[in-house]
N, C-alpha and C positions, 0 to 999 in steps of 0.2 A: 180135351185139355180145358181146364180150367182158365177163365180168363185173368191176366195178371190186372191185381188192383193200384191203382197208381197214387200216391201217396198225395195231399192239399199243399201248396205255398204253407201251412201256418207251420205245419207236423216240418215240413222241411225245416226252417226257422230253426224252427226249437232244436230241432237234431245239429244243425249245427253250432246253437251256440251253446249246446253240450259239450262239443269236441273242440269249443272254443280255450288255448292252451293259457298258459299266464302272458308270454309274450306279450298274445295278444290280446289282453286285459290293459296291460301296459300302456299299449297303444291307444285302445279307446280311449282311456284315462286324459292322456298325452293333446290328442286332438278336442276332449269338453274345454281342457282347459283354456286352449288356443281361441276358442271360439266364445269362452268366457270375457276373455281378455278383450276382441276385439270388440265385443258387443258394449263391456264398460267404455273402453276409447273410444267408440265412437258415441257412446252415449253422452260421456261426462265432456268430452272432446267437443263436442255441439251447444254444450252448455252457455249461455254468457257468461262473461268474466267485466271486470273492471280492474285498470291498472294505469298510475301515473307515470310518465316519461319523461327523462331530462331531456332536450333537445337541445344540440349547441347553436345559437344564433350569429351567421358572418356575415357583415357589413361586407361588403365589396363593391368596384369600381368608385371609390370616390374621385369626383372628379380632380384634376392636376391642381395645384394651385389653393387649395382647399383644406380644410380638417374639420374633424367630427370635437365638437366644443364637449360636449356633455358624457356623463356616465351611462351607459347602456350596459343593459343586465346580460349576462354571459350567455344564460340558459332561458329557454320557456317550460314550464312544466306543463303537460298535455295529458290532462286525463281523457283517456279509450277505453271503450269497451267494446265485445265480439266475441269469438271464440274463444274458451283457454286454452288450448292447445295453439292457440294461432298466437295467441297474444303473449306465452309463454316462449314465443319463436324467435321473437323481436331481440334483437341486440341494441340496447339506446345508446351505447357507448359509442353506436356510428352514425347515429341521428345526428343530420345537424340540418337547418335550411339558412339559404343565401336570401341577402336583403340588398336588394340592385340600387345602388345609387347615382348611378349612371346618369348624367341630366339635370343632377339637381341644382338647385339655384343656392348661392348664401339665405341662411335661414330658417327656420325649422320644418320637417318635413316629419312625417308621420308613417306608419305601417299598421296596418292590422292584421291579426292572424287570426285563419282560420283553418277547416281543413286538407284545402288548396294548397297551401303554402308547407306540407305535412308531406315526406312520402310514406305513406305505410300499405302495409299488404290490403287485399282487397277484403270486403267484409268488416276492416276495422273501422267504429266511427270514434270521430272527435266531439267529445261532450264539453269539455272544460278548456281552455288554454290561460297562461298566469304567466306572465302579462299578455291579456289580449292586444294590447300595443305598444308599438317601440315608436318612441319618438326623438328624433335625433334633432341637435341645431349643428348648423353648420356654418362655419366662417370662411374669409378669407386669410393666406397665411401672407404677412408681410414681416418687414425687413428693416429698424430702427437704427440709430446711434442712438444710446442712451446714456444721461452723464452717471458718473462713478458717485458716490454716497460714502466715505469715511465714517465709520465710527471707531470710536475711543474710549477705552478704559483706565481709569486709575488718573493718576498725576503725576508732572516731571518732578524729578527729585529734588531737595529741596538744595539751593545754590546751585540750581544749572536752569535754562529755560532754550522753549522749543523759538526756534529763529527762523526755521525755515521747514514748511510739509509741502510736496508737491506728488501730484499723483501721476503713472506713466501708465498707459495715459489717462487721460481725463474720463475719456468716454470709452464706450464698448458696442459693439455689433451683436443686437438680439431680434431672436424671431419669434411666431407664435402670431396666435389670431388675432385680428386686427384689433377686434373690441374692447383685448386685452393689454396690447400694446400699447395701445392707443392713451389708457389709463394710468400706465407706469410711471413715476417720478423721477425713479432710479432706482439703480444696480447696487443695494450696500454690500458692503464689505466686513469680513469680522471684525471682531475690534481691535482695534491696534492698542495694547497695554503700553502705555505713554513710560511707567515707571522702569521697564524694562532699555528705555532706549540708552545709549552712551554717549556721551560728549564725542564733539565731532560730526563729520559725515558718515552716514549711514542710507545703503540702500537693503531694500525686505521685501518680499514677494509675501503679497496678503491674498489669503483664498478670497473667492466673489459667492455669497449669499446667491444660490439658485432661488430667482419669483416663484418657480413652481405655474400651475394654471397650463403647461401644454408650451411656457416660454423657456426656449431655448438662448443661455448665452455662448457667444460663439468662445469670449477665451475664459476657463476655469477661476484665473489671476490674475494681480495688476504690481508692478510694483512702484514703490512708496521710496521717497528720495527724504531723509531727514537731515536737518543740522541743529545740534545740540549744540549748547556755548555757554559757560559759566556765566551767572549773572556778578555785575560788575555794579562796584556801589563805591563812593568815595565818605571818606571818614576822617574829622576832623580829630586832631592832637594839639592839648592846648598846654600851654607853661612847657614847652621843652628844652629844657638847657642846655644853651650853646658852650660848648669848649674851642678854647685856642691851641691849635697844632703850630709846631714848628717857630714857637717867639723865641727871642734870645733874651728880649727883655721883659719882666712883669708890663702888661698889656690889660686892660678893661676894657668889655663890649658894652656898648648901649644899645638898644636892652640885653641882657644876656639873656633872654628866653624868648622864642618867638612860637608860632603857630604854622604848626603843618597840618595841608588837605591832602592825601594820600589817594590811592585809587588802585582797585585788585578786585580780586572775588570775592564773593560773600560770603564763602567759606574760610580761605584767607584772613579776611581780612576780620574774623570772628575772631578768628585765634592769635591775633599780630598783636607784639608789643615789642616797641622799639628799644633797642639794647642801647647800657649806658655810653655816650661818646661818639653816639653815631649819625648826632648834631655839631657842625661845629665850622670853624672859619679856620683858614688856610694864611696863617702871616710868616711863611717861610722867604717870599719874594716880597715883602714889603719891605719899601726905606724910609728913613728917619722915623721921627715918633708920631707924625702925623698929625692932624686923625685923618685917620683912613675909613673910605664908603667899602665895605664888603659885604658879598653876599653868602651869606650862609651855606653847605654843602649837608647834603645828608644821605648816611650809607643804606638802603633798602634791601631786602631780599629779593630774591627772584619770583617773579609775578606781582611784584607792588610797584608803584610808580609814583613820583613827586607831580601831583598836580600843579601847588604852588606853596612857597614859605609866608607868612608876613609878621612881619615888614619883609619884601624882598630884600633888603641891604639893612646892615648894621654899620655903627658906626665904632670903631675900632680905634683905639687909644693908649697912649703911653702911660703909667702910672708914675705922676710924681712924685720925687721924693720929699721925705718929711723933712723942711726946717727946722730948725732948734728959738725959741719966742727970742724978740728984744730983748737984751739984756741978760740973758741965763748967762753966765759960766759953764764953759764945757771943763770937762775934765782929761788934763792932760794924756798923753797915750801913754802909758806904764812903760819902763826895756826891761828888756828881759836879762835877767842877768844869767848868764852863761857859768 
């Protein structure tokens, strides 16, 4: 028998991947690529990267009693660099770090950041942070009366004036740092439009001007008590002619004109003028012919009033009759013939 010859590893090789089908063509295909892929990932994967980070920064434990005076920036921005795949992992929208205030005293107190104060994955460094420091001041809060502040606009209208402003109350209950408080003068108010108000009493709840600075007032309003009241002025009337009411006989005054001081509104008393007859003396209860001392009477309207007349009295008199001279001839009285 002939010895059987047994065929090399290469010849086998070959022969099978003769008989190699599409399938599995497919497959090799299938798996270069895989192996493609992980070789770029881990290539480009390994690579450095650089990328800026918002971090939210929270003030916490301030002590009781206390407030943070100043503006502190919301975010740090933290440039990293490291992996980019690692760095592409990060979510900054949960970054944040705590700033412990815990212990502090009134006054300004500082922090600085670095990459301690940072949590991120391992591998990443911190090359940049923006603001590398927060620096806080911090006060005491206290606790004021501070008085109320009126302002005003415009002016009371014309014939009427302000009598009386009182404010409820006076003063007001505010808080806020001391350093702040401490500098306040007062609490104003908006303005009160003065042309707006009306004769009379009048009460109005006027809004309170916020200071602003972190001061708190305790009540929004205040209200405001007014009296309005026409202005009042007296005015003279000169030559007024007195008439006789109620004579049976012709009667003469001395003087028949006298002077009235009058007294009303300025509005009023712009537009008064006294009606004919509404000066005059009263000789219904007088006897014989006199002369008679009397005092003059005069009719007003409503809202005007007699300060005074003068002369306060007149003198009031019988008018005699006319004589015929010495010696004239009268002339007999005619009859009448029927």
């Amino acid at each position: 028998m002939k010895p059987v010859k047994r065929k090399g590893r290469r010849e086998l090789a070959w022969l099978r991947l003769g008989t190699t089908t599409l399938a599995d063509a497919g497959t090799w295909l299938i798996a270069l690529l895989v192996a493609i892929g992980l070789w770029l990932l881990v290539n480009i994967g390994e690579r450095t990267s650089e990328r800026t980070l918002r971090v939210r920064l929270e003030p916490e434990n301030v002590p009781a009693g206390m407030v943070i005076v100043n503006p502190i920036p919301e975010y740090a921005e933290v440039r990293v660099n490291g992996s980019g795949l690692i760095l592409s992992s990060i979510d900054s929208k949960t970054l944040h770090t705590t700033l412990d205030l815990s212990g502090a005293k009134p006054g300004v107190l500082t922090f600085s950041l670095d990459q301690k104060d940072f949590e991120l994955p391992r591998k990443v460094e911190v090359s940049r942070v923006t603001p590398s420091q927060v620096t806080f001041y911090l006060d005491n809060l206290v606790k004021r009366s501070i008085p109320v502040r009126l302002e005003r606009s415009g002016e009371v209208r014309a014939g009427l004036r302000l009598k009386e402003l009182a404010l409820i109350p006076e003063k007001v209950d505010v808080s806020g740092p001391k350093s702040r408080v401490d500098t306040l003068q007062g609490i104003l108010t908006v303005p009160l439009d003065l042309a707006k108000l009306q004769p009379g009493t009048q009460q109005l709840d006027l809004p309170l001007v916020q200071p602003g600075g972190l001061i708190q007032v305790k009540s929004p309003q205040i209200r405001i008590r007014t009296v309005v009241e026409p202005v009042v002025v007296e005015r003279e009337l000169h030559k007024v002619k007195l008439e006789v009411h109620g004579a049976t006989q012709p009667l003469r005054l001395k003087p028949d004109s006298i002077t009235l001081v009058v007294r009303g509104s300025e509005v009023d008393l712009d537009a008064f003028e006294l009606s004919p007859g509404a000066a005059f003396v009263d000789a219904q209860e007088l006897d014989g012919e006199g002369p008679h001392r009397v005092k003059p009477q005069v009719v007003l309207p409503s809202g005007i009033e007699l300060v005074r007349a003068e002369p306060a009295e007149v003198i009031l008199e019988a008018v005699a009759e006319q004589q015929p001279p010495a010696g004239a001839r009268t002339k007999p009285p005619t009859e009448k013939k029927t």
